[in-house]
LUMKE-801174 format. One line per 4 residues: number of its first residue (from 0); for each residue x negated, y, z of C-alpha. Coordinates in nm, 2 decimals, m for minus. Each point is the difference from the previous one (the first is absolute). Layout:
<atoms>
NUM = X:Y:Z | ...
</atoms>
This chain:
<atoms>
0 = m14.61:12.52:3.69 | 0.29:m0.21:0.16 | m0.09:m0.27:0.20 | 0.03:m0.36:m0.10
4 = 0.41:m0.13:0.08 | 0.01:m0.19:0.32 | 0.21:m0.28:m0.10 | 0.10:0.08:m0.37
8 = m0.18:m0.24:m0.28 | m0.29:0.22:m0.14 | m0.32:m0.12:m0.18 | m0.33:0.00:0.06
12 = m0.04:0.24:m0.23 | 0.06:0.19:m0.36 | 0.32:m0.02:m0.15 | 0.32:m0.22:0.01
16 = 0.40:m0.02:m0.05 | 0.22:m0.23:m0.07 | 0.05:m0.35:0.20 | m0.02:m0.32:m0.19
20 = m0.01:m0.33:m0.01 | 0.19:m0.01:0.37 | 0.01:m0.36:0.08 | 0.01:m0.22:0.34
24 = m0.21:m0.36:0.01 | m0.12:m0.20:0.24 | 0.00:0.21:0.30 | m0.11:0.35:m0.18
28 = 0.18:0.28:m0.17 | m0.23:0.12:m0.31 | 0.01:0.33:m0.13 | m0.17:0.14:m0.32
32 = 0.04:0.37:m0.11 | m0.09:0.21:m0.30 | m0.37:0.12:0.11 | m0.25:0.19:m0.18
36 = m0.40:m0.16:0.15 | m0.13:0.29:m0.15 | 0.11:0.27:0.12 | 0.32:0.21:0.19
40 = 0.17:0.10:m0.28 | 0.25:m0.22:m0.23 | m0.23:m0.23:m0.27 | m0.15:m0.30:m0.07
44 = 0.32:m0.18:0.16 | m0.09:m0.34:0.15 | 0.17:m0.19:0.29 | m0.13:0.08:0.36
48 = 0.07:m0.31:0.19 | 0.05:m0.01:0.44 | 0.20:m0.27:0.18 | 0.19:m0.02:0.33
52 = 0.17:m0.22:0.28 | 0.24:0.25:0.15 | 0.05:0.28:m0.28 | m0.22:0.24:0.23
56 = m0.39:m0.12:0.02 | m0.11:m0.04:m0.30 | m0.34:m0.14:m0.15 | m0.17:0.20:m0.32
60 = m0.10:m0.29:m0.26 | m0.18:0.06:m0.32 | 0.17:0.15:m0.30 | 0.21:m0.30:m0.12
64 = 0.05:0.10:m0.36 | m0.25:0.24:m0.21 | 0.04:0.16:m0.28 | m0.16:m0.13:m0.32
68 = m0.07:0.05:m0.37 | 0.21:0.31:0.00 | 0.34:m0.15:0.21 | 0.06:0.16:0.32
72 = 0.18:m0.23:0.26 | 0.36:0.21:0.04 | 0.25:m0.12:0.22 | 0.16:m0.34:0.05
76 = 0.09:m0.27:0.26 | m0.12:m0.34:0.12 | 0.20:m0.37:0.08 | m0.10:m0.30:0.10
80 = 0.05:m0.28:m0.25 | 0.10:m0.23:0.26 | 0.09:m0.29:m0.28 | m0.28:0.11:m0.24
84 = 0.17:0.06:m0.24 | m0.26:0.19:m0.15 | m0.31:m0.31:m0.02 | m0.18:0.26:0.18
88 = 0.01:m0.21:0.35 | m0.22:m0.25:0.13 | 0.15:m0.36:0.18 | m0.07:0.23:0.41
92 = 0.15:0.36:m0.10 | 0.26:0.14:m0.21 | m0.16:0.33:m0.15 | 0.08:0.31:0.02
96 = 0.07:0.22:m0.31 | m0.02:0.36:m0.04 | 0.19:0.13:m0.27 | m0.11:0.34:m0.13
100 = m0.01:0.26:m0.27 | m0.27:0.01:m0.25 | m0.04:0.38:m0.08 | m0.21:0.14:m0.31
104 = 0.02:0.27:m0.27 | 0.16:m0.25:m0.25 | 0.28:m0.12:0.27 | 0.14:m0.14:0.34
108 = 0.03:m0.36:0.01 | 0.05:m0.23:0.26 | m0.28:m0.28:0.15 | m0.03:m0.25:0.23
112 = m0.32:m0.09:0.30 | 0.02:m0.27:0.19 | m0.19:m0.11:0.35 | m0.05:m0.31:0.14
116 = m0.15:0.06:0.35 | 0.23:0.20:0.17 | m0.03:0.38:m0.24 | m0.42:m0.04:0.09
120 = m0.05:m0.01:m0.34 | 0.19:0.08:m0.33 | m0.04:m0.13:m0.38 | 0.17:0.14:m0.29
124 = 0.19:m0.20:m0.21 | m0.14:m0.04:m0.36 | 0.30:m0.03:m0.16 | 0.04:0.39:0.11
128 = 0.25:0.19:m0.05 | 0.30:m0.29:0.01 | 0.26:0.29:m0.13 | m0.13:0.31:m0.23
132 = 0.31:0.18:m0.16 | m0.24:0.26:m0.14 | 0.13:0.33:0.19 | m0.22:0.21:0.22
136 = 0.30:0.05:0.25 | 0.06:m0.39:0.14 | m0.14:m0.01:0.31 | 0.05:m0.15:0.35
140 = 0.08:m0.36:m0.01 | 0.18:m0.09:0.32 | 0.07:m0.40:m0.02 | 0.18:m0.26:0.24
144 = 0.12:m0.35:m0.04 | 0.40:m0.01:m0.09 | 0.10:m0.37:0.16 | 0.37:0.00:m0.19
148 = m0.20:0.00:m0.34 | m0.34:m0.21:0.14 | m0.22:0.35:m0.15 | m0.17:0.26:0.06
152 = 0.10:0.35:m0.12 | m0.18:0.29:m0.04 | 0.17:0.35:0.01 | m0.23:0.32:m0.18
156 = 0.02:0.33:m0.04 | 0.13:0.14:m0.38 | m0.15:0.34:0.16 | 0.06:0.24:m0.24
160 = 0.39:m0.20:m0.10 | 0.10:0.01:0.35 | 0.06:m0.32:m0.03 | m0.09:m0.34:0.20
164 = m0.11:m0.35:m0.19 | 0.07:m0.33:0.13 | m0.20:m0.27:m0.13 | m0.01:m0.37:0.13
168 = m0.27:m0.32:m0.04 | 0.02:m0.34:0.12 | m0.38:m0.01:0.10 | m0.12:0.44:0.01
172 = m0.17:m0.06:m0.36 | 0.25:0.00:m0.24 | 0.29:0.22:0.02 | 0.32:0.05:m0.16
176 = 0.18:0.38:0.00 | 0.34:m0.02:0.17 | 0.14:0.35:0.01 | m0.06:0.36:0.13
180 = 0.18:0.20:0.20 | 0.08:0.34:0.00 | m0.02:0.30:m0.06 | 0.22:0.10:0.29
184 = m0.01:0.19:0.32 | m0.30:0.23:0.03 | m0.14:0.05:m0.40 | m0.20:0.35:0.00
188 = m0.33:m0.19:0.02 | m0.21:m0.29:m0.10 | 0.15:m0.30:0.23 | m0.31:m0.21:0.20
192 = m0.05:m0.25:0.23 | 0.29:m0.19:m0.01 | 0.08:m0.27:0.30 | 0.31:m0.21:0.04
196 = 0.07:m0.26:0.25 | 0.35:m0.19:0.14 | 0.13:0.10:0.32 | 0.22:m0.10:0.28
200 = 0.23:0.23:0.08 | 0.05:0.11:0.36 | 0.29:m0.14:0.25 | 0.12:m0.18:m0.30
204 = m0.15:m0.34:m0.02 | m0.07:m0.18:m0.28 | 0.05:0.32:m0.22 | m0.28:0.10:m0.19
208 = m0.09:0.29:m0.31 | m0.24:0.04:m0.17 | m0.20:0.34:0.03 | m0.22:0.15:m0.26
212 = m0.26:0.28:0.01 | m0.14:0.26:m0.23 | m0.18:0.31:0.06 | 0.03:0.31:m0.22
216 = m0.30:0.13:m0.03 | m0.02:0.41:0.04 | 0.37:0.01:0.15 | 0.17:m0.14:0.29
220 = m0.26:m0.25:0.02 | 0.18:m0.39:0.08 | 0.32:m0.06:m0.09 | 0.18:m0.36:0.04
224 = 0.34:m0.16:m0.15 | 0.17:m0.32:0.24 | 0.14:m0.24:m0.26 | 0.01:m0.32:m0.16
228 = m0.25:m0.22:m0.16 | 0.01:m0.33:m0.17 | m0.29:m0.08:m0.10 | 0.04:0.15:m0.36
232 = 0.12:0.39:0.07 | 0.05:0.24:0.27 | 0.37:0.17:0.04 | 0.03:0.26:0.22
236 = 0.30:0.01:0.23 | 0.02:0.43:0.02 | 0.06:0.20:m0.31 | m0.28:0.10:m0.20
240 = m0.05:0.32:0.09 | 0.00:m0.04:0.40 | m0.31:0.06:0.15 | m0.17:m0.19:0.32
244 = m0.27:0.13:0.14 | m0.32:m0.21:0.15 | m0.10:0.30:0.22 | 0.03:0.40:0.01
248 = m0.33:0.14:0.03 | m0.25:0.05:m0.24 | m0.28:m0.28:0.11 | 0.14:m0.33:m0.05
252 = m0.05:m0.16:m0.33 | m0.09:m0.31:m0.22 | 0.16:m0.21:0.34 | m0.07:m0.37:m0.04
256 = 0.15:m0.34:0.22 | m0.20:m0.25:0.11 | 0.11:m0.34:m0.12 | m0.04:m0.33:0.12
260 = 0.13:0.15:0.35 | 0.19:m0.20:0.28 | 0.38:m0.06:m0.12 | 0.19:0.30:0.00
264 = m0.26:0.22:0.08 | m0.07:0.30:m0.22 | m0.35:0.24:0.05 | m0.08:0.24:m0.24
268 = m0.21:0.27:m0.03 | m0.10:0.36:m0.18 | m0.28:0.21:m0.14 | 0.05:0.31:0.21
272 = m0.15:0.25:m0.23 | 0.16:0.16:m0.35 | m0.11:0.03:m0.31 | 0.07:0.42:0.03
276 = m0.34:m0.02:0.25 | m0.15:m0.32:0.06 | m0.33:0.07:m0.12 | m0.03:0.34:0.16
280 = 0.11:m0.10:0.37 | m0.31:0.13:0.27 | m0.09:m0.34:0.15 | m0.33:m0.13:m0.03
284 = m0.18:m0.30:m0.06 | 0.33:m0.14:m0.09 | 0.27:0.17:m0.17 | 0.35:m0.21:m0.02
288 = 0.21:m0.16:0.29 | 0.30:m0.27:0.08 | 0.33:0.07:0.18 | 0.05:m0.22:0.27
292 = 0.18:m0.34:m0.09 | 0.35:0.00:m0.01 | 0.25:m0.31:0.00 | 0.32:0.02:m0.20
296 = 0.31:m0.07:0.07 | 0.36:0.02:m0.24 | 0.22:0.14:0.25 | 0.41:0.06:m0.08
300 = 0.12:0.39:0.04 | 0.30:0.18:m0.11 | m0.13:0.09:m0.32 | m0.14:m0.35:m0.11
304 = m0.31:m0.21:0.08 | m0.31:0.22:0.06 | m0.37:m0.11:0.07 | m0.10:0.06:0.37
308 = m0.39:0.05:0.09 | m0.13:m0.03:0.33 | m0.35:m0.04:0.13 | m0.13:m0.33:0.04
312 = 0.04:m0.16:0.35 | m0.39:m0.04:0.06 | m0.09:0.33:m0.01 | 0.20:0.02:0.37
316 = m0.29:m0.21:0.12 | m0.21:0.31:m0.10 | 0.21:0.26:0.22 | m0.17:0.13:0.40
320 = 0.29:0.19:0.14 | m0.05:0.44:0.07 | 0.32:0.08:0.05 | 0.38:m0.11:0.05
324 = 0.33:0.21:0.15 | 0.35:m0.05:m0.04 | 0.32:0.18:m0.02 | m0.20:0.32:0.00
328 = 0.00:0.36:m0.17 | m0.24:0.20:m0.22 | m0.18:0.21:0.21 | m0.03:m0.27:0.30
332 = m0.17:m0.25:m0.25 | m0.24:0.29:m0.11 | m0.13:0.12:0.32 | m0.05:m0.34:0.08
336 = m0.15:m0.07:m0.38 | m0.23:0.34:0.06 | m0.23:m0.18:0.24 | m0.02:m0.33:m0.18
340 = m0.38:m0.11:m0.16 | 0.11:m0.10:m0.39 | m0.17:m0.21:m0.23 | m0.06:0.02:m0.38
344 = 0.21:m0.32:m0.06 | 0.37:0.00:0.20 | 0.29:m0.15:m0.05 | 0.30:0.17:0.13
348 = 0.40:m0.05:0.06 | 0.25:0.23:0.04 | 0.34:m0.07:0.02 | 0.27:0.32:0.01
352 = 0.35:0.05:0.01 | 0.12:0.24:m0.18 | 0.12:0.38:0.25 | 0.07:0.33:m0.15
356 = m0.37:0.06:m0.16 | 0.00:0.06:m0.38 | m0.30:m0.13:m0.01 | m0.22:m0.27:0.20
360 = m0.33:m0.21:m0.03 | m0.41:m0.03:0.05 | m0.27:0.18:m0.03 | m0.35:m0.18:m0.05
364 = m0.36:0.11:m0.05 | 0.09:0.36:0.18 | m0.23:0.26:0.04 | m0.19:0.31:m0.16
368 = 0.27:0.05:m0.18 | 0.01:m0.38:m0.12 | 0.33:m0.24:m0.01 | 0.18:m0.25:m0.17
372 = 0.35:0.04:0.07 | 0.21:m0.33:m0.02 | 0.38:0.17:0.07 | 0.38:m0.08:m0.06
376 = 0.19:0.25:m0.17 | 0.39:m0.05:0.12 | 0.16:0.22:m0.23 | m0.13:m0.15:m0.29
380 = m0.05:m0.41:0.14 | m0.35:m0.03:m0.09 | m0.32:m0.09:0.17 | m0.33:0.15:m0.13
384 = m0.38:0.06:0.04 | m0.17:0.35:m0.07 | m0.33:m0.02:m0.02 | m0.05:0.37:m0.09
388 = m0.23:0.03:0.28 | m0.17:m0.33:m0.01 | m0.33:0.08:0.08 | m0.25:0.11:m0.33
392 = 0.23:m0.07:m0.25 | m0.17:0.23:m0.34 | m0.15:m0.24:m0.15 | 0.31:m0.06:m0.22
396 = 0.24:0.22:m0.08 | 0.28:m0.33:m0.06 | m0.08:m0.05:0.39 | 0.21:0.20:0.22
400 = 0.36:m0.01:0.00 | 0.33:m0.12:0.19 | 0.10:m0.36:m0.06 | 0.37:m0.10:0.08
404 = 0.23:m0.28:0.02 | 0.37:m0.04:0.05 | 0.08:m0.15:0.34 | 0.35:m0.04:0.16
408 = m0.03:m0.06:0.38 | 0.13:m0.34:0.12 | 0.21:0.06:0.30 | m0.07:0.38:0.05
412 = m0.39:m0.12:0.01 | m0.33:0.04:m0.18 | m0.26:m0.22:0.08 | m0.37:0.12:m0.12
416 = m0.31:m0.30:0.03 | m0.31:0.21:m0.11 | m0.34:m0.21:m0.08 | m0.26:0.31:m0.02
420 = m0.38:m0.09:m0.03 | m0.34:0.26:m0.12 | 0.20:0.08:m0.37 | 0.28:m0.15:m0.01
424 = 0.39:0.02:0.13 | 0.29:m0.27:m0.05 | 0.28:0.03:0.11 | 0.28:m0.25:0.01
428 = 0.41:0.14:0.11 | 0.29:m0.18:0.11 | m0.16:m0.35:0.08 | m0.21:0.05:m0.36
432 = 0.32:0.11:m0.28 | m0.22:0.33:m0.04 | m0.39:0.00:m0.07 | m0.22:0.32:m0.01
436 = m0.32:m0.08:m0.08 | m0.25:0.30:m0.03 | m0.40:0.09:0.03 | m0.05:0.28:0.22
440 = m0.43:0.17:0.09 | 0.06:0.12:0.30 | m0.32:0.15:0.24 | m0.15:m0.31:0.17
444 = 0.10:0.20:0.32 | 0.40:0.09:m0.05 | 0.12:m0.38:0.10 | 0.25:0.21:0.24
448 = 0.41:m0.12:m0.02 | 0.33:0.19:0.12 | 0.30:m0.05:m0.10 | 0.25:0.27:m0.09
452 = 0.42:0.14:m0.05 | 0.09:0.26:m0.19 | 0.31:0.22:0.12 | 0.12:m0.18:0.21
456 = m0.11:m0.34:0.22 | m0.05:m0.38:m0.10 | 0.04:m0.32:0.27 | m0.33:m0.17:m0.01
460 = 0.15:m0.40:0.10 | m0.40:m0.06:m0.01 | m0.31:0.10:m0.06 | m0.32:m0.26:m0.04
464 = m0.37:0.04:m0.15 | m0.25:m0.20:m0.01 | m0.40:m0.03:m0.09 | m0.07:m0.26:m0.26
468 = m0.33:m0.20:0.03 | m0.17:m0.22:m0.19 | m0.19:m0.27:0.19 | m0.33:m0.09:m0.07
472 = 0.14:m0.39:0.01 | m0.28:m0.20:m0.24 | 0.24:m0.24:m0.03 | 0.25:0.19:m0.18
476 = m0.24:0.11:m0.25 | m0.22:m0.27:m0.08 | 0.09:m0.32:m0.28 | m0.07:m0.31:0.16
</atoms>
């Protein structure tokens, strides 16, 4: 079996997917997931619960949310009631309140659970659920507080319409349908996990969109629209048949943001599994994995305003430097690369400028007859990651393939910022426009990396990798 991630949110054990209920307060960030307590396939659905102070140690805490009476706990998102708006508050805290689906044979519907010491403990709401519209496809409830209208709003899934609801409530009990959105872009699947939050858009001060996510479930995974919304609908600025894409690979789904962040800040993060395998990948107690956190940005290009993902700033404080050369060639940097000691979880750098090679890019994970290939095809301006030859790979026949993305080099330059770890490989190109985000198996042993041109050479500008380590710090993982 594959060894547990290095730095990659796993749990303890059994089975889990998507994020929810992402929300920062008083000093911690919370994170609950879809988890099964019973065992390492999908079932039973409850919320796992763990908390963190830097978005890398992170402290187990007992299931937050069980099922009961026949309603699984399926996937939702958490505020803090910082007015109380909801009477669930006492005079020293405001609460917090998740806000999740309800699912059972008869239908989804969505509920509420509130804490008042700090997510420790959770109580249902009796009132339960506060909006039932009777289908079995209305999932997902993803709710923030509006300040032009003085509400919240809730946005859910119409799954199987392709659609998005918006529904808002003065006080998270009693809600009032506004409109729905869609279908547009993407539409050859049931829509989920919808987010949407207002960002500022880059080098352009006091311009802001707002930016709204849904993933398409058995297809290209996330996709997300950049738009306008009033508090009553959503209008999307492209036409309706223009597709965004969250990320290219094949292992980054159900991505939720954190609310309640510092201003102008904006963490999310994904399930990095897919529906195709997820309950048949070879890992062992635990079976289900996080990508890294990545913070957003809305960043201006030629062709219009496009979401920007780069990895959070904190996990630098995680990097212990191997290697570093600049202004170098291929076969310099791999002779050099040949006698380097690698480690299971890396982060590497490359920058190139583009020569006369068709064909550039990494190679990780190499050896008996093992690689994952991250390249850059000139011809045809994409970036993409074969993982083919990623290690024991037949326990799914959905598993292998190429993945690729369209990529147009900025100034005759690609730049490649790799976060590989026991399982798993993200990629982030061009300062985080393209995402790749793939498993890979690959023998414990084969942690080798060269880097490689096709016909031709490529200008390496530089080259860095680096071991990431956890510290054992106790004050990173403990609640005080």
């Amino acid at each position: 079996m594959i060894p547990r991630p290095e730095y990659h949110f796993t749990p303890p054990q059994n089975f889990m997917n998507d994020p929810n209920g992402l929300v920062f307060y008083d000093g911690e960030y919370h994170l609950f997931y879809q988890y099964n307590p019973f065992g390492d396939v999908w079932g039973h659905m409850s919320w796992g619960h763990a908390v963190s102070r830097d978005l890398i140690h992170w402290e187990h805490l007992p299931v937050a949310l069980h099922e009961e009476d026949g309603v699984m706990i399926f996937s939702g998102s958490a505020v803090v009631d910082w007015q109380n708006t909801s009477g669930f508050g006492n005079a020293n805290f405001p609460p917090l309140i998740a806000i999740y689906t309800g699912h059972s044979e008869v239908e989804q519907n969505q509920n509420l659970a509130y804490s008042n010491d700090r997510g420790q403990t959770w109580t249902k709401y009796s009132g339960n659920p506060v909006i039932a519209i009777g289908s079995r496809q209305f999932r997902d409830p993803k709710v923030f507080w509006h300040e032009p209208t003085h509400c919240w709003v809730m946005v859910t899934a119409l799954a199987d319409q392709q659609k998005v609801r918006f529904d808002s409530s003065p006080d998270l009990i009693h809600w009032t349908h506004l409109s729905n959105f869609g279908p547009e872009g993407r539409v050859d699947n049931e829509w989920e996990c919808p987010d949407i939050f207002l960002m500022n858009v880059e080098g352009q001060p006091g311009f802001q969109k707002w930016v709204l996510k849904v993933d398409v479930n058995h297809s290209i995974l996330g996709q997300y629209f950049v738009g306008h919304f009033d508090g009553l609908c959503f209008i999307n600025d492209a036409s309706s048949d223009q597709v965004l894409r969250v990320d290219y690979g094949k292992d980054f789904y159900a991505a939720q943001s954190w609310s309640n962040t510092s201003v102008g800040r904006r963490i999310w993060i994904g399930w990095m599994n897919n529906w195709d395998y997820a309950k048949v990948i070879p890992t062992a107690p635990w079976r289900g994995l996080f990508s890294i956190p990545r913070e957003l940005h809305l960043r201006q290009y030629p062709e219009g305003l496009l979401l920007v993902q780069e990895p959070i700033k904190e996990l630098t404080d995680m990097r212990q430097s191997l290697y570093h050369a600049k202004d170098a060639d291929v076969d310099t940097v791999n002779s050099q690369l040949a006698n380097l000691k690698l480690d299971i979880a890396a982060e590497i750098q490359v920058e190139f400028t583009l020569s006369t090679a068709r064909e550039f890019g990494v190679r990780l994970c190499t050896g008996d007859e093992e690689a994952t290939v991250i390249g850059y095809d000139i011809q045809m301006r994409e970036i993409f990651l074969d993982r083919h030859h990623s290690g024991d790979i037949t326990f799914s026949d959905k598993f292998d393939g190429v993945h690729r993305a369209p990529l147009v080099p900025e100034q005759g330059k690609i730049d490649l910022h790799i976060f590989v770890d026991t399982c798993s490989v993200e990629v982030f190109a061009n300062n985080g426009l393209i995402v790749i985000s793939d498993l890979i198996f690959p023998s414990v042993q084969n942690m080798e990396i060269e880097l490689y041109a096709r016909d031709g050479n490529v200008h390496l500008n530089n080259v860095d990798i680096w071991k990431l380590v956890v510290e054992n710090d106790p004050r990173l993982y403990f609640r005080s």
